[in-house]
Structure formats: structure tokens, C-alpha cells
GUGU-140542 format. One record per atom (N, C-alpha, C, O, CB): atom name; z, y, x; residue in three letters; residue number from 1. Coordinates in pm, 1 decimal. Atoms other than C-alpha are relative to their C-alpha. Last residue first. Glycine has a CB too. Layout:
// GUGU-140542
   atomo         up      north       east   residuo   num
      CA          Z          Y          X       ALA   NUM
...
END
This chain:
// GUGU-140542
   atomo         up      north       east   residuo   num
       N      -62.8      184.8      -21.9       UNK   115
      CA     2267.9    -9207.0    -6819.6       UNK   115
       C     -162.3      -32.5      -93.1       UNK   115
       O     -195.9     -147.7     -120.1       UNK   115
      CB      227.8      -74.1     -123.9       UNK   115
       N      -34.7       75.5      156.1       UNK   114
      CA     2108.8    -8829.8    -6754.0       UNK   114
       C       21.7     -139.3       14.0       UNK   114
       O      -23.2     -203.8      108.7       UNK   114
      CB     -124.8        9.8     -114.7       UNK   114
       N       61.0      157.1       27.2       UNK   113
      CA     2145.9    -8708.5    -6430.8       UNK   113
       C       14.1      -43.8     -120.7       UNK   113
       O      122.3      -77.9     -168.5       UNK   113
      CB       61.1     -110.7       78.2       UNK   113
       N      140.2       13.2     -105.9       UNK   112
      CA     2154.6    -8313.6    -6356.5       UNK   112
       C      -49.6     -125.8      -31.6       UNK   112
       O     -170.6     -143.4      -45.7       UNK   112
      CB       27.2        4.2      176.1       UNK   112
       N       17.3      122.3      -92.3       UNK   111
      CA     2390.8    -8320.1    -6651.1       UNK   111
       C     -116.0       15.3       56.2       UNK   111
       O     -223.3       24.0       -3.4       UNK   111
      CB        4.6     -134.6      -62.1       UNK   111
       N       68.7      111.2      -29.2       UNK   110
      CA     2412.0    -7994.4    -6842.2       UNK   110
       C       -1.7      -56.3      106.3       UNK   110
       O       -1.5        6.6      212.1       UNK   110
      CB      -97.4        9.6      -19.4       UNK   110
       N      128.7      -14.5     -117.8       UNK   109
      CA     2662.7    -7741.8    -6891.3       UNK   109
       C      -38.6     -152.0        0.0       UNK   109
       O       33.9     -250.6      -13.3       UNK   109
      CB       52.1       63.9      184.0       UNK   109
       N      151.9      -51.4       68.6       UNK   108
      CA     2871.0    -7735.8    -7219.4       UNK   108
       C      -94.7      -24.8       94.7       UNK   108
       O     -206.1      -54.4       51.5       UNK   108
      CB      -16.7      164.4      -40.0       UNK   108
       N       41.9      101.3      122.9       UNK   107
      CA     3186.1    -7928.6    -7101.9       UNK   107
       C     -202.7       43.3      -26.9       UNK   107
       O     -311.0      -15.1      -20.4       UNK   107
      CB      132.6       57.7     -185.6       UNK   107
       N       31.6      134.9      -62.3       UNK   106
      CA     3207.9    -7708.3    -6815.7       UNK   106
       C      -86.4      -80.8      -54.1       UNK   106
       O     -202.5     -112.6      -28.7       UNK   106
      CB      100.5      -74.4       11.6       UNK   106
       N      -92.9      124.5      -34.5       UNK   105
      CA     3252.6    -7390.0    -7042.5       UNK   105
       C      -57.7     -129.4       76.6       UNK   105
       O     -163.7     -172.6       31.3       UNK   105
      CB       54.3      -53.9     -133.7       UNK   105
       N      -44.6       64.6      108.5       UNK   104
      CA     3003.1    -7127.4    -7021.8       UNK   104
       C      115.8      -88.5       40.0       UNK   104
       O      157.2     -103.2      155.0       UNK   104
      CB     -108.2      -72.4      -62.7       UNK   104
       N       44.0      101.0       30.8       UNK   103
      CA     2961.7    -6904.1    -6696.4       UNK   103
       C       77.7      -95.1     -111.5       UNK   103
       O      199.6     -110.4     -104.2       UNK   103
      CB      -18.5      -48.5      112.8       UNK   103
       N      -53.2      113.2      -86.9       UNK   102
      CA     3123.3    -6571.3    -6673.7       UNK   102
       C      -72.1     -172.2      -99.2       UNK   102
       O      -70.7     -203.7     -218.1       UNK   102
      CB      221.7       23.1        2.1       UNK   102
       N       92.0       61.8     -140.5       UNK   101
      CA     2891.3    -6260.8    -6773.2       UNK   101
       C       56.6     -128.3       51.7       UNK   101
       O      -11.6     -181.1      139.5       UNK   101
      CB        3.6      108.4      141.2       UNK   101
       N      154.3       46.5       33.0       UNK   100
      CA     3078.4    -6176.9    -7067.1       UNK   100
       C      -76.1      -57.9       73.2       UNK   100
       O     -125.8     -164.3       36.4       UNK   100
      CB      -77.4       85.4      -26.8       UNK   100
       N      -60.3      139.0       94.2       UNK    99
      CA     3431.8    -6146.6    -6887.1       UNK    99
       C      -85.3      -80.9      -76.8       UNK    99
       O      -75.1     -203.1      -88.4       UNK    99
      CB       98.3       38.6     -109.6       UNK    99
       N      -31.3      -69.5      122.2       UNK    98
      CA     3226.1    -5913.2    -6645.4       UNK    98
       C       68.3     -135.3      -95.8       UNK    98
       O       28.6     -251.8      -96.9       UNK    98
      CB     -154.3       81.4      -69.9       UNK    98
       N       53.4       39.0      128.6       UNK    97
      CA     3192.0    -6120.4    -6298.2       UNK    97
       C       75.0       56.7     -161.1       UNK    97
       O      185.1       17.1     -199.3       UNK    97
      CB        8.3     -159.2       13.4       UNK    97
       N      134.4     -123.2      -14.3       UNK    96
      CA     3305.1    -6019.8    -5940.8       UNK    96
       C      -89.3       26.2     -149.8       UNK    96
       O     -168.1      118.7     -168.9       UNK    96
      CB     -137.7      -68.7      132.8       UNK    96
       N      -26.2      -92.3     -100.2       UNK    95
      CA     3649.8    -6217.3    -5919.0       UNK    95
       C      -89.0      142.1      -28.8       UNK    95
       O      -56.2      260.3      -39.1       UNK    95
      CB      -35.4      -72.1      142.2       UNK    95
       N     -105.2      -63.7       91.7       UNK    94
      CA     3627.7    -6433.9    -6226.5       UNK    94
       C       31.1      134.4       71.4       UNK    94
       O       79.1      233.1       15.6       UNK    94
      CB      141.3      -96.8      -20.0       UNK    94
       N       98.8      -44.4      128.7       UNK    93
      CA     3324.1    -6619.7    -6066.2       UNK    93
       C       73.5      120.6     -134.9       UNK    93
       O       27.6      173.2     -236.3       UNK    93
      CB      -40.1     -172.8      -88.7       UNK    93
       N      -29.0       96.5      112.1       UNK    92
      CA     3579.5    -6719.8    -5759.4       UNK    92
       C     -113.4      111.6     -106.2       UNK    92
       O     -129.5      232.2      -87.8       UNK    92
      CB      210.3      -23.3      -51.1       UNK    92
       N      -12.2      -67.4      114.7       UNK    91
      CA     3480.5    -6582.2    -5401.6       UNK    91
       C       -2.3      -72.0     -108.1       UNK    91
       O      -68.7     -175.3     -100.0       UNK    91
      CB      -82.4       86.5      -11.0       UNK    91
       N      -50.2      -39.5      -55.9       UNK    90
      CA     3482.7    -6808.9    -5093.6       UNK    90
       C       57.2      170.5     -105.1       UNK    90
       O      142.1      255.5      -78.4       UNK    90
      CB      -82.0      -20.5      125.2       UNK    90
       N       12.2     -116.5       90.1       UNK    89
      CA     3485.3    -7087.3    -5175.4       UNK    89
       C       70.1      133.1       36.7       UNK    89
       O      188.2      151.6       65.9       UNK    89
      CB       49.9      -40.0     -128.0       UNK    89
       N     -128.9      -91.3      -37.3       UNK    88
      CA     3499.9    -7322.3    -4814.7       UNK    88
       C      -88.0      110.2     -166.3       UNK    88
       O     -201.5      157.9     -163.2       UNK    88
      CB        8.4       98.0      240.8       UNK    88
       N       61.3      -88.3      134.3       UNK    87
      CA     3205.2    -7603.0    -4821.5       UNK    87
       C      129.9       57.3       -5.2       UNK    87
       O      221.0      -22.7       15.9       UNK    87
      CB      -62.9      -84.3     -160.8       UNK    87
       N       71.1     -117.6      -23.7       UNK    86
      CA     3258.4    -7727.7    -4450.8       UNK    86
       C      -52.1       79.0      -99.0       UNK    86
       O     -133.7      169.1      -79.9       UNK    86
      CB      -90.9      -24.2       69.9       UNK    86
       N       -7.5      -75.5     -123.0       UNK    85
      CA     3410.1    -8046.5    -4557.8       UNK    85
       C     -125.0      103.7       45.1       UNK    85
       O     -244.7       76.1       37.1       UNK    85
      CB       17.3     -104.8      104.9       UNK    85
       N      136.0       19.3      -71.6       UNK    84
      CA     3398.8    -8182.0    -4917.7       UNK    84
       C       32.9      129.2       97.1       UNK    84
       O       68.9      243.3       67.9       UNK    84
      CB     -159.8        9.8     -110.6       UNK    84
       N       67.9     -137.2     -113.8       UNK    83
      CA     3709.9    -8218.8    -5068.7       UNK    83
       C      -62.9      -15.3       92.7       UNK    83
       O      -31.3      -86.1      188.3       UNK    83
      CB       79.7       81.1       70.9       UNK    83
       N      -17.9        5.3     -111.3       UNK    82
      CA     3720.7    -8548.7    -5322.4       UNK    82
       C      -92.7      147.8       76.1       UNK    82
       O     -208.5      189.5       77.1       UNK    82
      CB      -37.9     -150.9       34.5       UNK    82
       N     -116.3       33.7       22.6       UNK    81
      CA     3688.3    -8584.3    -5701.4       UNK    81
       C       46.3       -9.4      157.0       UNK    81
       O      139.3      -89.5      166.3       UNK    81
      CB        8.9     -126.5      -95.0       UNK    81
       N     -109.5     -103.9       81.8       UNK    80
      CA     3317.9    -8552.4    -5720.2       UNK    80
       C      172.8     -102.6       19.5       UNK    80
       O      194.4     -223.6       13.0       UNK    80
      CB      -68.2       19.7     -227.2       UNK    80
       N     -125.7      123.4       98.4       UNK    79
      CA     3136.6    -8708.4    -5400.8       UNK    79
       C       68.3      115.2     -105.9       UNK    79
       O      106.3      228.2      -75.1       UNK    79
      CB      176.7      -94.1      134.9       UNK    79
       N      -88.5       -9.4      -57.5       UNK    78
      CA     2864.7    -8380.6    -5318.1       UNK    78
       C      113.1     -146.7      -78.2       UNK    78
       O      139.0     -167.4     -196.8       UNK    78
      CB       34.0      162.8       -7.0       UNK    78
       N      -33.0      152.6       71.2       UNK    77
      CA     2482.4    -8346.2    -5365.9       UNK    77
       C      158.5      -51.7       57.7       UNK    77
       O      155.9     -101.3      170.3       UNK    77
      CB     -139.7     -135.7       59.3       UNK    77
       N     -125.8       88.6     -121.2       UNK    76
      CA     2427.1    -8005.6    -5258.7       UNK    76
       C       50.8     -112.0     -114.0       UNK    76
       O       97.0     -110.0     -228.1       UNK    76
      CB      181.9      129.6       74.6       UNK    76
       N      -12.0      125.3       91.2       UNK    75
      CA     2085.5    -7821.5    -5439.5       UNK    75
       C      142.3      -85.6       90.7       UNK    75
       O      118.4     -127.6      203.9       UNK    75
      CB     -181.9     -107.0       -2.9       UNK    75
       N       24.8      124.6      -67.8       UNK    74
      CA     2026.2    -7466.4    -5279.9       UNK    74
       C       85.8     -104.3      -89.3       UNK    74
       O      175.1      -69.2     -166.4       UNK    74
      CB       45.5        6.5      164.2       UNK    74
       N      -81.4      114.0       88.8       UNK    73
      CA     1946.0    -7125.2    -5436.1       UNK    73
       C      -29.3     -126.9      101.4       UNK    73
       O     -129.9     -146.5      169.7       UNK    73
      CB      -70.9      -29.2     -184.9       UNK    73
       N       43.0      135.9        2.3       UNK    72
      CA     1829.2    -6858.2    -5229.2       UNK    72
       C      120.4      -73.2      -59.1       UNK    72
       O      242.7      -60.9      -52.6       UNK    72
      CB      -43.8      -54.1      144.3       UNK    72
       N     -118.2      157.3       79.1       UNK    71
      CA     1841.6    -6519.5    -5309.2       UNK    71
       C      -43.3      -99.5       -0.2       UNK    71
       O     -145.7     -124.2      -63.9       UNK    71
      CB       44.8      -15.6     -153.0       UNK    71
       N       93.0      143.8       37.1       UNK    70
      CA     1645.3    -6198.1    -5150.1       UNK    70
       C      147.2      -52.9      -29.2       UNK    70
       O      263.0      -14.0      -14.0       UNK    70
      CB     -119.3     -100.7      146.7       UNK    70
       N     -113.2       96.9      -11.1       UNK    69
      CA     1739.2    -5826.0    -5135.3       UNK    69
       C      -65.8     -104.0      -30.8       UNK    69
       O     -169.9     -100.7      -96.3       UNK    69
      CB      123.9       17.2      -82.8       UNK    69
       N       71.5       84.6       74.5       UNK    68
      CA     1443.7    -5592.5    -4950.5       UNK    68
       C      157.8     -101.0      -31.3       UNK    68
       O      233.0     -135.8       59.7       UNK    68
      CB     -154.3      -75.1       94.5       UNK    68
       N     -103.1       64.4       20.7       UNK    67
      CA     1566.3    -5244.8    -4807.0       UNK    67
       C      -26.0     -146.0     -105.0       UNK    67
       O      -17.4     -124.3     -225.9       UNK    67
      CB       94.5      108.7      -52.6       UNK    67
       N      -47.3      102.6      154.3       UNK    66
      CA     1285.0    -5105.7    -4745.0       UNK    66
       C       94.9      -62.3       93.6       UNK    66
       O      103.5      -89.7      213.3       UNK    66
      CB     -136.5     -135.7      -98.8       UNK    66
       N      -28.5      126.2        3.7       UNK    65
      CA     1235.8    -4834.5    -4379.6       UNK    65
       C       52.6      -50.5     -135.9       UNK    65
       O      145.1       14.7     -184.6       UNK    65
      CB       86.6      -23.0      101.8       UNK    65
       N       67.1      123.6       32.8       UNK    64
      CA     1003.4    -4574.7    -4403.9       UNK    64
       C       65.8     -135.3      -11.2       UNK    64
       O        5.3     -235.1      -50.1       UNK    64
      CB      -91.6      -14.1       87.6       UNK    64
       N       46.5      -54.6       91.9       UNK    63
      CA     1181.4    -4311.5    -4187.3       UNK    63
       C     -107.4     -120.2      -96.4       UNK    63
       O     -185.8     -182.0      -24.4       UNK    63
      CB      -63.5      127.4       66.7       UNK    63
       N      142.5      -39.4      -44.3       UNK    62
      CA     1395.0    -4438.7    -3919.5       UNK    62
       C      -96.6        8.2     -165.5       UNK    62
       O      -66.6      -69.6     -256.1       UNK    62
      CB      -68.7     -144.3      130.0       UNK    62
       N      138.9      123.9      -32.2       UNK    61
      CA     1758.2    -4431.7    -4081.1       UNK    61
       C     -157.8       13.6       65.6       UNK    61
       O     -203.8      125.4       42.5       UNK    61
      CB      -43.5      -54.1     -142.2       UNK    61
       N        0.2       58.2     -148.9       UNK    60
      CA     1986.3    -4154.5    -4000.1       UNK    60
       C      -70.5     -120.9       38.8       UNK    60
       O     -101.2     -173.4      145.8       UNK    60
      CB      129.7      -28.7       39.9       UNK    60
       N       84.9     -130.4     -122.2       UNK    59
      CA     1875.2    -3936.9    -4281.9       UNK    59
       C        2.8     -100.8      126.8       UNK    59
       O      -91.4     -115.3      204.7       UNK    59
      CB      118.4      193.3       48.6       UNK    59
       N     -130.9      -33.2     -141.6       UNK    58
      CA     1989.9    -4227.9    -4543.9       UNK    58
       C      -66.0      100.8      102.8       UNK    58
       O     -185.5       82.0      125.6       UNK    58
      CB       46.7     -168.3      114.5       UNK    58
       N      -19.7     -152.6       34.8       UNK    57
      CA     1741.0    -4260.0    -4841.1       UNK    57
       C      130.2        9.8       93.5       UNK    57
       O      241.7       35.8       48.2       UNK    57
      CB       26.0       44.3     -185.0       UNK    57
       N     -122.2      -91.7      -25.3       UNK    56
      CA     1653.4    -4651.2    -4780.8       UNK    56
       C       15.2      141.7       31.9       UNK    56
       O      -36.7      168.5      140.3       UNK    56
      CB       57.5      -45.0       89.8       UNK    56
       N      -12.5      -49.7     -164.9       UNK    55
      CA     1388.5    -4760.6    -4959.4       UNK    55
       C      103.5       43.8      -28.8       UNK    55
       O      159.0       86.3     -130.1       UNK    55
      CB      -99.4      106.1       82.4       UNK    55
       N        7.5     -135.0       21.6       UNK    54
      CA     1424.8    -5048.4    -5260.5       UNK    54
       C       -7.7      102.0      153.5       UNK    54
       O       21.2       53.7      262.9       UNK    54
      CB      133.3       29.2      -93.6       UNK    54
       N       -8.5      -83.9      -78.0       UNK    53
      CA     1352.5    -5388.1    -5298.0       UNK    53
       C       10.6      141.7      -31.8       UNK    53
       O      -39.8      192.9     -131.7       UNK    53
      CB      -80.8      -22.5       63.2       UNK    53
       N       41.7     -123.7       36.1       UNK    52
      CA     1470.2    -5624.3    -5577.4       UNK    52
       C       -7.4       67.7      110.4       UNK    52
       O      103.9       70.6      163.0       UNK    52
      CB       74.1       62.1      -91.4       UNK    52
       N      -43.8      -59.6      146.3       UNK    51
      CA     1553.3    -5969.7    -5669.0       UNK    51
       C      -17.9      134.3       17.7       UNK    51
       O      -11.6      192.2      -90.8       UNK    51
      CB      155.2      -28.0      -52.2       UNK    51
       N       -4.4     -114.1        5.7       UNK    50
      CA     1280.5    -6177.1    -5425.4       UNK    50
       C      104.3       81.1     -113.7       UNK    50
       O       59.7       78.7     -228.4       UNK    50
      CB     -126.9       20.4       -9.1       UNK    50
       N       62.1      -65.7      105.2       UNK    49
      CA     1336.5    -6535.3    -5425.4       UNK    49
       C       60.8      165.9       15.6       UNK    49
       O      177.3      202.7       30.9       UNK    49
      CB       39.4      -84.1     -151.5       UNK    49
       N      -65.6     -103.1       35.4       UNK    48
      CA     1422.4    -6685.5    -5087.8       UNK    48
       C      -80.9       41.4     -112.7       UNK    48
       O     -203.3       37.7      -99.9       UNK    48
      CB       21.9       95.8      105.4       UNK    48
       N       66.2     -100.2      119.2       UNK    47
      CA     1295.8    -7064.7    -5010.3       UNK    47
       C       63.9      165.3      -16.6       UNK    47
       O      178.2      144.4       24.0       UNK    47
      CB       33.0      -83.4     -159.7       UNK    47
       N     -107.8      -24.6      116.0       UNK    46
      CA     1476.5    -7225.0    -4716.2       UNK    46
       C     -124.8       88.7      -41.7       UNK    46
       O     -202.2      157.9       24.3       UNK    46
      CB      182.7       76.6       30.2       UNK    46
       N      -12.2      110.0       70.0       UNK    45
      CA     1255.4    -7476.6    -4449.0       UNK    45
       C       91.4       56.2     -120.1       UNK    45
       O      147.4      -26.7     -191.8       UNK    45
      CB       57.5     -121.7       87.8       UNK    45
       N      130.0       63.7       28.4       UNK    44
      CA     1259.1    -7216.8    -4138.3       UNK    44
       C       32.6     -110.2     -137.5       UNK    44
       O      142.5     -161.8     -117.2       UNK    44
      CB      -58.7      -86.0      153.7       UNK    44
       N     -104.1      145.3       90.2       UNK    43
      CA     1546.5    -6991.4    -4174.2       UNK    43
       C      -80.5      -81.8      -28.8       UNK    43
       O      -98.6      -98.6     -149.4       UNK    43
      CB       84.1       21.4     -153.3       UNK    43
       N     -132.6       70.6      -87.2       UNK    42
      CA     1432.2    -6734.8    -3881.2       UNK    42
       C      103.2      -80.7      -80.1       UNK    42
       O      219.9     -110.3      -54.6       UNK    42
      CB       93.5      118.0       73.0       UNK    42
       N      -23.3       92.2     -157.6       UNK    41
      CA     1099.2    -6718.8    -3971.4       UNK    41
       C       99.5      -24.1       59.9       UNK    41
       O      109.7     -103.3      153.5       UNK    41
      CB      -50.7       44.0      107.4       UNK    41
       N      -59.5      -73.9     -136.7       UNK    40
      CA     1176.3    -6670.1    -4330.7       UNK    40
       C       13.1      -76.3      104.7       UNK    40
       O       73.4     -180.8      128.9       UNK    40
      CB      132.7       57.3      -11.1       UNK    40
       N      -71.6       40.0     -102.9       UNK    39
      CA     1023.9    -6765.5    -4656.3       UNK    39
       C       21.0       48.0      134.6       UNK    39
       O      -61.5      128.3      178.3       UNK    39
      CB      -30.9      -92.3       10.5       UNK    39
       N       26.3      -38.7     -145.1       UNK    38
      CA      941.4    -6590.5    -4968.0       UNK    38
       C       99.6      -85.7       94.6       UNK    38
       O      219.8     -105.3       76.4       UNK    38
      CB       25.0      167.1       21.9       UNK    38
       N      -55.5      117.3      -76.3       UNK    37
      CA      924.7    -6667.5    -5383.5       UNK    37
       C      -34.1       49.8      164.1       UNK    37
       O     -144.7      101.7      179.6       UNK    37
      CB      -84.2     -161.9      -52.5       UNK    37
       N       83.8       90.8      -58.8       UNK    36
      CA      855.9    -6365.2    -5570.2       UNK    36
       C       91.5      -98.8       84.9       UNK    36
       O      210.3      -87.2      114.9       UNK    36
      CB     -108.2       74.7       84.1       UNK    36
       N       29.3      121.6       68.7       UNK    35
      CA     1073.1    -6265.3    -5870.2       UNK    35
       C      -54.1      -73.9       94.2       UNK    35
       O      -48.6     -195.8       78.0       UNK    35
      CB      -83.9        8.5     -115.8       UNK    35
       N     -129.8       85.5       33.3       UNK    34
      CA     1059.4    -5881.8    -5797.1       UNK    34
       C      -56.9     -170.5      -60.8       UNK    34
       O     -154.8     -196.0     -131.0       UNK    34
      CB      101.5      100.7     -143.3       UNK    34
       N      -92.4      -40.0      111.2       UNK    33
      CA      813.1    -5791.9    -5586.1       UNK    33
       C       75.9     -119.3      -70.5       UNK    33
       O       94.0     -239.6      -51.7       UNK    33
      CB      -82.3       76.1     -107.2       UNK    33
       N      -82.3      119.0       54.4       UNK    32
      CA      664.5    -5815.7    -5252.1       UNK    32
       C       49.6       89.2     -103.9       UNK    32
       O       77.3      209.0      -99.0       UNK    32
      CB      120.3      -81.7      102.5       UNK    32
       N      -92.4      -87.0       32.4       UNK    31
      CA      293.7    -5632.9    -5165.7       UNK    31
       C      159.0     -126.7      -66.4       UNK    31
       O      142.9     -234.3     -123.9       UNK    31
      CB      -91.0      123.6     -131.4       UNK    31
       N      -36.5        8.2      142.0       UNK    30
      CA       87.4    -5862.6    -4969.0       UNK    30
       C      132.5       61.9      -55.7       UNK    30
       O      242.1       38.5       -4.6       UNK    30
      CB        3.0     -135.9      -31.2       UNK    30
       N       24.9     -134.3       59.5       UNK    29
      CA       16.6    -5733.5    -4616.8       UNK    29
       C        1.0      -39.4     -133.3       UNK    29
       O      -58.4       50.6     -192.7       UNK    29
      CB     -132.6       78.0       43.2       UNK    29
       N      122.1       -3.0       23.9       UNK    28
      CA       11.3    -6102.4    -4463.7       UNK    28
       C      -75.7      154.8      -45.7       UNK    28
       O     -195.1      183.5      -36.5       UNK    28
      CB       -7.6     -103.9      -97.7       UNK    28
       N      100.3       -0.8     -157.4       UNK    27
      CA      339.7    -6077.2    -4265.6       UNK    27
       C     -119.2       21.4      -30.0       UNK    27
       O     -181.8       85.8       54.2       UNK    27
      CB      -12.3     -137.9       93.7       UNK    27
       N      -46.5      147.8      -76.2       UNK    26
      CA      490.9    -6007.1    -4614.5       UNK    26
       C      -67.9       37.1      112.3       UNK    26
       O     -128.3      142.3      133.6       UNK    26
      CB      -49.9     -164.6      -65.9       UNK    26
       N       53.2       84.8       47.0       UNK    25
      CA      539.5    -5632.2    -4806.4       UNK    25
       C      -11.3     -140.6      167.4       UNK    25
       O       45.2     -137.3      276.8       UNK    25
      CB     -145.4       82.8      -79.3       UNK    25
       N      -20.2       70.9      -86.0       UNK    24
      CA      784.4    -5372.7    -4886.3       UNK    24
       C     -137.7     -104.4       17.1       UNK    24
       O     -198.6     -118.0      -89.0       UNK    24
      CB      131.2      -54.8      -29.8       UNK    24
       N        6.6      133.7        9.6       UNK    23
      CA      733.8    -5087.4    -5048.3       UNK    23
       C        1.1      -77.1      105.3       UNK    23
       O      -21.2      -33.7      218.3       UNK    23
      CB      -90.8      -30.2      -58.6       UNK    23
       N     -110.9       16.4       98.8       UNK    22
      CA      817.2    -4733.1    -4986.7       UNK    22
       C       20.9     -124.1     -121.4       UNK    22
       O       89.1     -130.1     -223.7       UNK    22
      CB       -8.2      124.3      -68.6       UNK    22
       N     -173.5       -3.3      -77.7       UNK    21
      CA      598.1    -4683.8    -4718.6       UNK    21
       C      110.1       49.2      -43.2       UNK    21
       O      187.5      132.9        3.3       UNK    21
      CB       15.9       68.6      115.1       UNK    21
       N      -24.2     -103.2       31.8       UNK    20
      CA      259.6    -4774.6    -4885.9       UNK    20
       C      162.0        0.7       82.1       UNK    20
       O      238.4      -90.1      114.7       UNK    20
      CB      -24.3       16.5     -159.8       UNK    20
       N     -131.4       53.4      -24.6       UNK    19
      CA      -25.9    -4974.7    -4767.9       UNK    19
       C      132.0      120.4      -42.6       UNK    19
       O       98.0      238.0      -29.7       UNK    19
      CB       -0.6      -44.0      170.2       UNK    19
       N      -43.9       89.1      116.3       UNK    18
      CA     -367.4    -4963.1    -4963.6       UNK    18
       C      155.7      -10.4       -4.6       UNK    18
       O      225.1      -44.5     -100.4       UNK    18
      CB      -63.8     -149.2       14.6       UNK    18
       N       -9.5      -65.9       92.8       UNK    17
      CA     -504.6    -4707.2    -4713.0       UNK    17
       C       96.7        0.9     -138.0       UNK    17
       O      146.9       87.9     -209.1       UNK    17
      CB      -99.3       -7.7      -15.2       UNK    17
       N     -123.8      -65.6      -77.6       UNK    16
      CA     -460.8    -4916.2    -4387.6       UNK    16
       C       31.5      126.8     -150.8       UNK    16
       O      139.0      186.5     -157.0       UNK    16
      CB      -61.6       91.9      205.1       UNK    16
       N       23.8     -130.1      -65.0       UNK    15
      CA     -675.1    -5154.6    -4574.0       UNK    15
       C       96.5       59.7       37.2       UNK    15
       O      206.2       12.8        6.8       UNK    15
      CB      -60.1       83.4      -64.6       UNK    15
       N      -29.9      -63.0     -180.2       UNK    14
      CA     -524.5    -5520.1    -4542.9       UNK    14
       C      -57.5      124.3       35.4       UNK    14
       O      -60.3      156.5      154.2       UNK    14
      CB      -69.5      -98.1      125.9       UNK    14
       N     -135.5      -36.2       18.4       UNK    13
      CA     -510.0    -5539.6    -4953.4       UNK    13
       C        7.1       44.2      154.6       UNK    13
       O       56.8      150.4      192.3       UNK    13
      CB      110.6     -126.2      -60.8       UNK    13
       N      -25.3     -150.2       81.2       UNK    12
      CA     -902.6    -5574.0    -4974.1       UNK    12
       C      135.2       71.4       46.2       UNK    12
       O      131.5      187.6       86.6       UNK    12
      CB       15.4      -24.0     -179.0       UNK    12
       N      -99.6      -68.5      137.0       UNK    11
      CA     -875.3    -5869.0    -4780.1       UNK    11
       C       11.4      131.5      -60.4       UNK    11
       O      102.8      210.3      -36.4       UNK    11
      CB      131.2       -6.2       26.7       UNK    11
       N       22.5     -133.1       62.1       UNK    10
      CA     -942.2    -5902.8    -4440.2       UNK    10
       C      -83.0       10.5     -130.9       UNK    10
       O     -192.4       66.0     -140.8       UNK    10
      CB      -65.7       82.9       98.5       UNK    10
       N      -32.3      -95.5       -8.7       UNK     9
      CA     -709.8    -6135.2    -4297.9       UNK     9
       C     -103.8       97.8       -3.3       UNK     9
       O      -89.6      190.5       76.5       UNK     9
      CB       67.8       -3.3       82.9       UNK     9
       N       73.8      -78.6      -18.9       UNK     8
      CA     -762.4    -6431.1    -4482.7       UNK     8
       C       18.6      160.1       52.9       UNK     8
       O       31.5      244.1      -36.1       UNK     8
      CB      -45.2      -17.0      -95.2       UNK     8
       N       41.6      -35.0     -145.3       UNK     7
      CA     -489.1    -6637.2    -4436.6       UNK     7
       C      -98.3       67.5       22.9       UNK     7
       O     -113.7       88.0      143.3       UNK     7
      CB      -23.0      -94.3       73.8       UNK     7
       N     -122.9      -54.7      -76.3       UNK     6
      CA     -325.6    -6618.4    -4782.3       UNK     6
       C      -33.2       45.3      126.6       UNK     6
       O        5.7      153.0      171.8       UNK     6
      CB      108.1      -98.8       17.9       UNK     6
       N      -58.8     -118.2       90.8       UNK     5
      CA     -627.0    -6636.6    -4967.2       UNK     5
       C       88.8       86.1      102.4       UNK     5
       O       84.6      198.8      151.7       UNK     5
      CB      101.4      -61.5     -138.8       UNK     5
       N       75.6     -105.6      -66.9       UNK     4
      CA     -768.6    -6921.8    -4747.1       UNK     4
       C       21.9      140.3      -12.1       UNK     4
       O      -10.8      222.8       73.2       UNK     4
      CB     -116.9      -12.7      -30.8       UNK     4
       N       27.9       24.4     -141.4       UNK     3
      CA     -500.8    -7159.3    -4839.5       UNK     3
       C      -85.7      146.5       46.8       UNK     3
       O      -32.8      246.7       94.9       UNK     3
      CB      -96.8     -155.9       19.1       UNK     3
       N       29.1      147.8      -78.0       UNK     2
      CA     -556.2    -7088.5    -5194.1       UNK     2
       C       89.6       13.3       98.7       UNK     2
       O      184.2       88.8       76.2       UNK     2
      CB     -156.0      -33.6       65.8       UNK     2
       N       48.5      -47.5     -127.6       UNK     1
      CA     -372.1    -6826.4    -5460.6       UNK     1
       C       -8.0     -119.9       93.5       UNK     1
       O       78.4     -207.4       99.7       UNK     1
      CB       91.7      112.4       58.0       UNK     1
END
């Protein structure tokens, strides 16, 4: 998808027909699903990948409103062998994670830098 794609506002997808209110979709009227990549006006410069919207079924909510979860991954380049300030853990992988589900051994994981 171009430049023009994105900013084109009228688009098949911008009918008032096309839109549904039990999906979610971007400033542009593009529908979001799982996997997509999205950014946010109020975290300018962070990626979010889409893992799953759903509506909310609450009575006391206004009617129509998604519930959209996003995940951003970020890269931190840190001295090893010395505590790095303002990084605080705050949950351990043993805490929330099936005994199956817990990440391999150390040893096994790959080097970001190869020698």
C-alpha cells in the first residue's frame, strides 16, 4: 500500500455502509486486525502490533465501543553486569507463564552480535 492509498480519502472502504460496529478500525477507515502494525498519536515514534480486538458486552458501556489490544516491542541496549537505572522488573516469566510456555535456556538464545 502507497502514500496515496493511505491518504486517499475516498476509497471504497470510506462508505458509511462498509463500516461495522464491532470492529475496530484506523483514522483512515481501514479495518484493524490481528498482526497489524499501528501507531499512536499520543506515543509518537513507537510501533504497536495489533494482537486482538474484540467489543465490549458490558450494558454500561456506550454501545459500539472495541476493545483493541496492541504490543510493542522495544530494543534496549544495556552494560551487562551492572544495574541499569529506571528499568525496574516488574513481573518474572515464572509468574504468569505455563511451565511449557517459559523461555528456553539462556545458553540456547541467540546473539544479537555475532563475533
Amino acid at each position: 500500500m502507497g502514500r496515496d492509498a493511505r491518504t486517499n480519502t475516498f476509497n471504497t472502504w470510506r462508505r458509511s455502509g462498509d463500516i461495522s460496529t464491532t470492529k475496530a478500525y484506523d483514522h483512515f477507515g481501514r479495518e484493524l486486525g490481528d498482526k497489524d502494525i499501528v501507531t499512536l498519536a499520543s506515543h509518537p515514534g513507537t510501533e504497536w502490533q495489533v494482537i486482538g480486538s474484540r467489543p465490549v458486552l458490558d450494558p454500561q458501556v456506550p454501545p459500539g465501543l472495541v476493545q483493541v489490544i496492541l504490543q510493542a516491542h522495544t530494543a534496549l541496549g544495556v552494560q551487562g553486569g551492572t544495574p541499569v537505572v529506571g528499568l525496574t522488573k516488574v513481573r518474572d516469566a515464572s509468574e504468569y507463564l505455563r511451565p511449557e510456555e517459559l523461555p528456553a535456556d539462556e545458553a540456547e538464545a541467540p546473539a544479537l552480535v555475532q563475533p
